[in-house]
N, C-alpha and C positions, 0 to 999 in steps of 0.2 A: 217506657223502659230505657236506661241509658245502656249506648250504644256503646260498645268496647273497640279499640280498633282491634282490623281482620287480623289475623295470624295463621298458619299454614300449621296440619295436623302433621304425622310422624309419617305418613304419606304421600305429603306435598300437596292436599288439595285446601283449599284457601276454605275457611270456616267463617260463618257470620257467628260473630260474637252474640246476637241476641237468641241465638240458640246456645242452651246448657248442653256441654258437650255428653252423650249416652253412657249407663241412664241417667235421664232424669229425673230429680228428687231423692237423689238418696246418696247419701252426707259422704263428701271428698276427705271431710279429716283422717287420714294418717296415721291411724293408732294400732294397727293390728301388725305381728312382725309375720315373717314368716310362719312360723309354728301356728301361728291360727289361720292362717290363709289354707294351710296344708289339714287341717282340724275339719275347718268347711267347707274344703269341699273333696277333703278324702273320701268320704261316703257314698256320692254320687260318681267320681273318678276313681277309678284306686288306682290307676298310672301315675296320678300326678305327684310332683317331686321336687325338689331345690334345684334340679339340673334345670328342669321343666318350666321350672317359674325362671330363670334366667335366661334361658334359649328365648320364651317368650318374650322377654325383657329385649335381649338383644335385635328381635325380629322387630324393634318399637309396638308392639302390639299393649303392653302395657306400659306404664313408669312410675312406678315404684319412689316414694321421698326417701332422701336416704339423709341419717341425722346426722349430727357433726362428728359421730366414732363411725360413720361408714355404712353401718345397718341400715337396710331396707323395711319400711315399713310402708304399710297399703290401706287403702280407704273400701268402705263396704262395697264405694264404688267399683273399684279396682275388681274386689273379686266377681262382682257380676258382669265385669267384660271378661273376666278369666272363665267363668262360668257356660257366658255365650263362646268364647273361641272354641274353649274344650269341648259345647256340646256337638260346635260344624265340623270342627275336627271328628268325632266318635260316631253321630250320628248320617253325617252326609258326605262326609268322606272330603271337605276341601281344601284345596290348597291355602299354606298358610295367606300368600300372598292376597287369594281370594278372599277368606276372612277379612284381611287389613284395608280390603277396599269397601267391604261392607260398612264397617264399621266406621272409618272416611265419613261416609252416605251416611249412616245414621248420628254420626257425632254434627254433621251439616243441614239434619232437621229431615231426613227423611223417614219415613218411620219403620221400626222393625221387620225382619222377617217375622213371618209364625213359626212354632216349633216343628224342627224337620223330623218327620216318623223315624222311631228308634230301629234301629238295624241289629240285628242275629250277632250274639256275640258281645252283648251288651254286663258289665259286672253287673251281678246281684245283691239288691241292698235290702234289707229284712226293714221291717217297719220302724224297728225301732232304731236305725240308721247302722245299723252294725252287717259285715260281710255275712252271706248267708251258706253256710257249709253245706257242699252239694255232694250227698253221696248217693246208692241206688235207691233208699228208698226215701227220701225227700225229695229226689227229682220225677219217682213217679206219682208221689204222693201231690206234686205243684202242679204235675202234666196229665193228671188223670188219668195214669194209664197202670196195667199190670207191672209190678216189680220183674216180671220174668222177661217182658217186652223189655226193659234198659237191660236186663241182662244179655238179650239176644243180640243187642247194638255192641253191648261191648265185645261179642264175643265171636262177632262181625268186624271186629275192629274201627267200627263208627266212633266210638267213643272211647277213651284211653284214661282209664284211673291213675290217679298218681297217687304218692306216698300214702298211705292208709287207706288204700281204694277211694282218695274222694277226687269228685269229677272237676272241672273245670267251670267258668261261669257261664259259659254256651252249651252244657249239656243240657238244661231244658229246652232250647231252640231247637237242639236236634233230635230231640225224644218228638215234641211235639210236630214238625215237619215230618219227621218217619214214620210217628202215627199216624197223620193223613195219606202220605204215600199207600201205607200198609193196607185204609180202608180202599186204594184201589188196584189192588191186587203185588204191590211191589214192596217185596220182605227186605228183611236188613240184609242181605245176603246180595240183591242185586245193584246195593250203592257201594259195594267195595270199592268198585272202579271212580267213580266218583268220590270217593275218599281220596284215594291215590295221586286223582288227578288234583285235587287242594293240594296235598302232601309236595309232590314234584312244583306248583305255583308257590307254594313256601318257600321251599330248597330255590327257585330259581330269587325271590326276594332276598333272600338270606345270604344269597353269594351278591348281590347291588349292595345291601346294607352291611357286610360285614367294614369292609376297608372302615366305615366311620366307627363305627363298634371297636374295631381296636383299638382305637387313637386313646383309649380310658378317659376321656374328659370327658367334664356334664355336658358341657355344649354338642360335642360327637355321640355323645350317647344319645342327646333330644334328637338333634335332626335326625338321629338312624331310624329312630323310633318316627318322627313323622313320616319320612319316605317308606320305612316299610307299610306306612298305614295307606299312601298316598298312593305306593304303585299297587299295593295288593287288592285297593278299590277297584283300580282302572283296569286288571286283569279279571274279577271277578264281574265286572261290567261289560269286558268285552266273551268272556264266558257266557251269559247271558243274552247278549246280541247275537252269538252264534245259533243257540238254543235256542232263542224265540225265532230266528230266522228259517231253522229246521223245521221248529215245529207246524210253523204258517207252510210251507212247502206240502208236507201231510194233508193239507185241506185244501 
């Protein structure tokens, strides 16, 4: 195989040219604009955006050909690093930074993670790739459980209907987590408090991420949206350490 000279990724770490930078095998040609980038992989993301795909641009996580009027166009390659950032982002919660040093490593021939177990709160996509509308009785009908049981969450304030009574795309996580609760003795009625205590971890995100949120640009809009993703992990992880910490105490 001939040997390319070295060159430095968008991260600064020096790459042997006889590795094809990640993935490999699958065609860098430059034919898709925006509008199909956003086509393939709206279905599995629905956050993702023109702000979204430029922030990432910016962060060098991707790089985009851009032709002689300006436009940006992307290779299948392209989307399946978009694919991998958006799922560390959604599913494991990391910093962009962290992504861009993985990817470093794997564009320098180390070989991928495996995929990170999906986390609570995840959008729901129906089979045939289309959003899948969650009202009471499709999400007890997904979650095997009595329709009167999600009525009881909502009316516990667990769960909060919007416009036409339909639920959000984390309402089966929480049917099904309640539903285990319930078979050990804990009704909807004694997670108020733990409802609450999300609500106030929200409210405190939402006062870090607004200043970026006003600023109206794509760019302030992506990063408000990464940080709030990035600090509401690290809070709901140190919630967790608390709890598991209690609970070991008990025994």
């Amino acid at each position: 195989m001939t040997r390319l000279p070295a060159r430095a990724d968008a991260a600064g770490v020096q790459l042997d040219e006889t590795h094809e930078p990640w993935p490999r095998g699958i065609s860098r040609q430059a034919t898709m604009r925006i509008s199909d980038v956003l086509a393939a992989l709206g279905p599995e993301f629905g956050g993702i955006s023109h702000s979204k795909l430029r922030f990432l641009e910016e962060q060098g996580l991707i790089h985009p050909v851009r032709t002689p009027a300006g436009y940006r166009q992307y290779s299948p390659a392209d989307v399946e690093r978009l694919r991998f950032v958006l799922t560390e982002q959604r599913d494991s919660y990391l910093p962009l930074k962290v992504i861009k040093e993985r990817l470093a490593a794997m564009d320098a021939g180390e070989p991928a993670p495996g995929p990170a177990p999906r986390l609570a709160g995840g959008t729901a996509v129906a089979p045939d790739g289309s959003r899948r509308v969650w009202t009471t009785t499709t999400v007890a009908e997904a979650t095997g459980v009595d329709p009167a049981f999600v009525h009881a969450l909502i009316h516990a304030g667990l769960l909060k209907p919007g416009p036409g009574d339909r639920l959000d795309a984390g309402a089966p996580d929480v049917v099904r987590l309640a539903a285990q609760l319930a078979e050990h003795g804990i009704e909807p009625r004694h997670l108020r408090t733990l409802r609450a205590s999300a609500d106030r971890h929200v409210a405190l995100v939402d006062q870090l991420v607004a200043p970026r949120r006003r600023q109206q640009t794509p760019s302030a809009q992506a990063q408000a949206a990464t940080l709030a993703s990035e600090v509401g992990e690290l809070l709901a992880r140190l919630h967790s350490a608390w709890l598991r910490r209690g609970v070991e105490e008990l025994t």
